[in-house]
PAZAPA-4460 file (N, C-alpha, C; in steps of 0.05 Angstrom, whole numbers, plus 32768, in hexadecimal, padded with zeros to 4 digits):
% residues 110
    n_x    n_y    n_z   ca_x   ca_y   ca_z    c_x    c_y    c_z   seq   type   mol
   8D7B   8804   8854   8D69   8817   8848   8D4D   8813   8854     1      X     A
   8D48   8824   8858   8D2A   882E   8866   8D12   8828   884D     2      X     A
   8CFE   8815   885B   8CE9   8817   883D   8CD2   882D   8847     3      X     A
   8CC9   882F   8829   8CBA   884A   882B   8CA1   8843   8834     4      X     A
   8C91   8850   8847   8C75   8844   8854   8C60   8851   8836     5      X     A
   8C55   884B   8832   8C3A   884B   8828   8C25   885D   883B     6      X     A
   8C21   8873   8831   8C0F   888A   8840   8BF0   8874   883D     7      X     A
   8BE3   8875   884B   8BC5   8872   8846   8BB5   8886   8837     8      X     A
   8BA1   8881   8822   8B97   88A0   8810   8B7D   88A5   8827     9      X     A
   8B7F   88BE   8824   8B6C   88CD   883E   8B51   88D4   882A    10      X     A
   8B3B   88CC   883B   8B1F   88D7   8831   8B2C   88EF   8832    11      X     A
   8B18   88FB   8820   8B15   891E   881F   8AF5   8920   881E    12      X     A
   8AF0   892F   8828   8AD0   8934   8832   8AC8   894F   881C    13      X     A
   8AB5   8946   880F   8AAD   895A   87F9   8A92   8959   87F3    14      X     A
   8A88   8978   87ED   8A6C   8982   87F0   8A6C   8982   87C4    15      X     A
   8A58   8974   87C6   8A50   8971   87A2   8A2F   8989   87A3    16      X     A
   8A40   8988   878E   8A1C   899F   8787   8A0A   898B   8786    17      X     A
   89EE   8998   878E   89D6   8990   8799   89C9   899D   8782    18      X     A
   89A6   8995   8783   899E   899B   8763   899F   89B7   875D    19      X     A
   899B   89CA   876A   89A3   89E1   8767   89BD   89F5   8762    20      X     A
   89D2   89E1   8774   89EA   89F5   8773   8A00   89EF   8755    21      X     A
   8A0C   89FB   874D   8A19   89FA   8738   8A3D   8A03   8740    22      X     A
   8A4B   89F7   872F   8A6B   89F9   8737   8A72   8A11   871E    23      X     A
   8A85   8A1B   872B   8A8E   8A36   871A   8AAF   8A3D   8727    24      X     A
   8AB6   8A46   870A   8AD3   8A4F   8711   8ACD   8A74   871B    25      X     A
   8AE0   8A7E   872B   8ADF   8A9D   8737   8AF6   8A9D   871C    26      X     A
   8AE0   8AB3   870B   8AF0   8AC6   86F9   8AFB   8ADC   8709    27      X     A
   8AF5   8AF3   8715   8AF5   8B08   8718   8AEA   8B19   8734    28      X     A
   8B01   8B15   8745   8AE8   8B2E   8761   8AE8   8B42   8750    29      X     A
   8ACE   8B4D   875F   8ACA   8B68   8753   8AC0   8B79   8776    30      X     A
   8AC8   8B6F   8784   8ACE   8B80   879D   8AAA   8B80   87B1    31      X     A
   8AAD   8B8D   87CA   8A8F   8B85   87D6   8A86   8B68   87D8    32      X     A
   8A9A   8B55   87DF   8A94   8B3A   87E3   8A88   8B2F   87C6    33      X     A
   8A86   8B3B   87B0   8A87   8B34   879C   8A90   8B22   8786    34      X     A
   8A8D   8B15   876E   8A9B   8B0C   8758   8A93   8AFD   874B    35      X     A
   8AA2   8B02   8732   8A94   8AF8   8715   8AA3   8AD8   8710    36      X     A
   8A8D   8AC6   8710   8A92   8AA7   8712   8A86   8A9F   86F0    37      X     A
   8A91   8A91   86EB   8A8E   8A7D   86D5   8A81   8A67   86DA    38      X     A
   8A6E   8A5A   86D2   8A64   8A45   86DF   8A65   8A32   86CB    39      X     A
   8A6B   8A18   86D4   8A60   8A04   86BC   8A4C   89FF   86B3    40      X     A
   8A38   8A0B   86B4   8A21   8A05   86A3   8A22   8A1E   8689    41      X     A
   8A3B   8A2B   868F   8A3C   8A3E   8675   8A36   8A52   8679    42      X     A
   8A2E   8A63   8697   8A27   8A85   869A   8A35   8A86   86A2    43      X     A
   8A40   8AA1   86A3   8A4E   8AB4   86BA   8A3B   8AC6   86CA    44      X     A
   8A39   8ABF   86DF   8A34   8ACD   86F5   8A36   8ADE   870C    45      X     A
   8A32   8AEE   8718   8A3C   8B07   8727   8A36   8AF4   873C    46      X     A
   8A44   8AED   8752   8A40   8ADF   8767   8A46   8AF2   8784    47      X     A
   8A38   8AED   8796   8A42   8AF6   87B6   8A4D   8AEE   87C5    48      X     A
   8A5E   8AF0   87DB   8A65   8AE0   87F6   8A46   8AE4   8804    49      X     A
   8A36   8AD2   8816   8A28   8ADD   8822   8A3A   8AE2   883D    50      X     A
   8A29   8AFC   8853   8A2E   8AFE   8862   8A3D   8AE0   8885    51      X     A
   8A34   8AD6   8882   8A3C   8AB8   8888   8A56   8AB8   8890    52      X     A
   8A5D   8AB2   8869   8A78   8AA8   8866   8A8A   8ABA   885F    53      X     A
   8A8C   8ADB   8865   8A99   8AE8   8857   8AAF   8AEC   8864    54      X     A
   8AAE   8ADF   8881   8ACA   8AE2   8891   8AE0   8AC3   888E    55      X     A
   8ACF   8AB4   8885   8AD9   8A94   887D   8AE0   8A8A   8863    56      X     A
   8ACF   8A9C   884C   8AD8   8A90   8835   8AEF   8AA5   8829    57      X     A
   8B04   8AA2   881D   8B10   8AAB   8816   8B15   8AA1   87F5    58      X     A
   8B13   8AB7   87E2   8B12   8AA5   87CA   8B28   8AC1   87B6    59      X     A
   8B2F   8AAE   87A8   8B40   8ABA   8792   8B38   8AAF   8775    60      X     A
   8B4D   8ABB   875C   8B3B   8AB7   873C   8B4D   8A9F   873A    61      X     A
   8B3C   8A93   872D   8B40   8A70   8726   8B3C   8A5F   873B    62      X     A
   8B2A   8A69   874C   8B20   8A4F   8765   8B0C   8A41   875A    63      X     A
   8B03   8A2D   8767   8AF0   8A24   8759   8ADB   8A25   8772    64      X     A
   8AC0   8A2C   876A   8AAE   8A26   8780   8AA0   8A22   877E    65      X     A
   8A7F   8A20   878F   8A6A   8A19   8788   8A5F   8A28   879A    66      X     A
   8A4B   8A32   8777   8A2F   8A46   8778   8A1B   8A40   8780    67      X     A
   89FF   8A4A   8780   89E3   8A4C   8787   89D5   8A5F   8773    68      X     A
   89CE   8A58   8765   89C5   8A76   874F   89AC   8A79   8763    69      X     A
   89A2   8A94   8764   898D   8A9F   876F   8976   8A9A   875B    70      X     A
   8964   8A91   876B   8946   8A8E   875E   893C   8AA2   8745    71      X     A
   8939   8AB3   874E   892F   8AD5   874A   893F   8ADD   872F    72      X     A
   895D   8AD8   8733   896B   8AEC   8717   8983   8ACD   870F    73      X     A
   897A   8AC4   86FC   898F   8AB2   86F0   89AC   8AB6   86F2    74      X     A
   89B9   8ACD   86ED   89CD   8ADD   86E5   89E0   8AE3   8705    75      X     A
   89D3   8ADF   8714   89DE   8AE4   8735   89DB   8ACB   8747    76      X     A
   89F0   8ACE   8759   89EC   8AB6   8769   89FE   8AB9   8788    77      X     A
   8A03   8AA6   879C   8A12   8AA6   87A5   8A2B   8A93   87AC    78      X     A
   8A3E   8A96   87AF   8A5A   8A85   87AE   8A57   8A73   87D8    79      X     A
   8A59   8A5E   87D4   8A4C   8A51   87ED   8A62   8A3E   87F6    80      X     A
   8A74   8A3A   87E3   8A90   8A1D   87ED   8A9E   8A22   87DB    81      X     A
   8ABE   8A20   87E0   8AD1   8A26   87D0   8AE5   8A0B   87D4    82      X     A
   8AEB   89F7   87BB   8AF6   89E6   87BD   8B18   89DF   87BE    83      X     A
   8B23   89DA   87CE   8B45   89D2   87D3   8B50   89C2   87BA    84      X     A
   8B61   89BA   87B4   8B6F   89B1   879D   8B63   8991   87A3    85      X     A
   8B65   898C   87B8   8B5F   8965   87BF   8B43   8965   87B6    86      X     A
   8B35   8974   87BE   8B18   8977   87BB   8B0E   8979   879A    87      X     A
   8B24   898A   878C   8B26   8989   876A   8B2B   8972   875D    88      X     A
   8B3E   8968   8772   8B49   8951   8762   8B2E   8936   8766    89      X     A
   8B2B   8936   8773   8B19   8928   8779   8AF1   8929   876B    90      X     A
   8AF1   8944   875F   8AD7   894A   874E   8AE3   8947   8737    91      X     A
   8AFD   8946   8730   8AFD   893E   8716   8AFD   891D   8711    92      X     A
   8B0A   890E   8723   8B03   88F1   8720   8AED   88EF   871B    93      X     A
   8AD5   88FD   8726   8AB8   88EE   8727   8AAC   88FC   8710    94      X     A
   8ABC   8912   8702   8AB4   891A   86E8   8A9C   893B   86EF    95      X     A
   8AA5   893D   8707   8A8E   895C   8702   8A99   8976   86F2    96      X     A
   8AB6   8975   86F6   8AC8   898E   86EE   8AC8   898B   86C5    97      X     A
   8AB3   898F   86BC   8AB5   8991   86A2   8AB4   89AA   869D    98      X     A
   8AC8   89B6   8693   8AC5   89CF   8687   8AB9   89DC   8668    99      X     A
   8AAB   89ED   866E   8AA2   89FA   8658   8ABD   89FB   863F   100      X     A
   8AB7   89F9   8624   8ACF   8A09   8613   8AD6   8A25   861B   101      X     A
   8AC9   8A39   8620   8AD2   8A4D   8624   8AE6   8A54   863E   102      X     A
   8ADC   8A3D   8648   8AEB   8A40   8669   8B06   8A37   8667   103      X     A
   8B12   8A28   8655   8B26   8A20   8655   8B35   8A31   8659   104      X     A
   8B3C   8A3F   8646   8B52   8A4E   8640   8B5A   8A61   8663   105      X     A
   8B42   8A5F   866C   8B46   8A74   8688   8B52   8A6A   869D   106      X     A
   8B4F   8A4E   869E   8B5C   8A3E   86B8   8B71   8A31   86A5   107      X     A
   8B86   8A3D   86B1   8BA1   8A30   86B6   8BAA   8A06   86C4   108      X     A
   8BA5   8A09   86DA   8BA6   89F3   86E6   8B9C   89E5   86FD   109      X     A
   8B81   89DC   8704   8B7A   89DE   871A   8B8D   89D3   8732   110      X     A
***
């Protein structure tokens, strides 16, 4: 019998919000590089792709990503990194992924 090797656990390289940016689940495209994000600090916000990333990011409802609310209008912002499942798993160890009560019910499973 062959023994089983032991994988080594791989860094995963991950971008944490900075004092400004905020993490939010994608409720909803609403089309035009658009969509309505949930954020953990408790808004929902109309978010953008900026021009940049609109050929690179690709996002669907129940991603999780991280915002930038715009200076100017609390209520708007833009969507800037979208996190992989290792990258989830890994903000929840360190405790950032706290969800609102309301948010529960909307995410299924990250």
């Amino acid at each position: 019998m062959a023994k089983k090797q032991q994988q080594p656990e791989q860094q995963v390289r991950i971008r944490y919000p900075k004092k400004n940016e905020v993490l939010g689940i994608l409720e909803q495209r609403l089309g035009g590089s658009r969509a309505r994000v949930r954020s953990f600090d408790g808004k929902t916000r109309i978010c953008r792709i900026p021009g940049r990333l609109k050929r690179y990011l690709w996002i669907r409802e129940g991603d999780i990503v991280l915002i930038e609310p715009w200076e100017h209008s609390e209520d708007k912002g833009d969507i800037i990194f979208k996190y992989n499942k290792n990258q989830i798993n890994v903000l929840k160890k360190k405790g950032l992924l706290e969800l609102p009560k309301e948010s529960e019910e909307f995410v299924e499973e990250f």
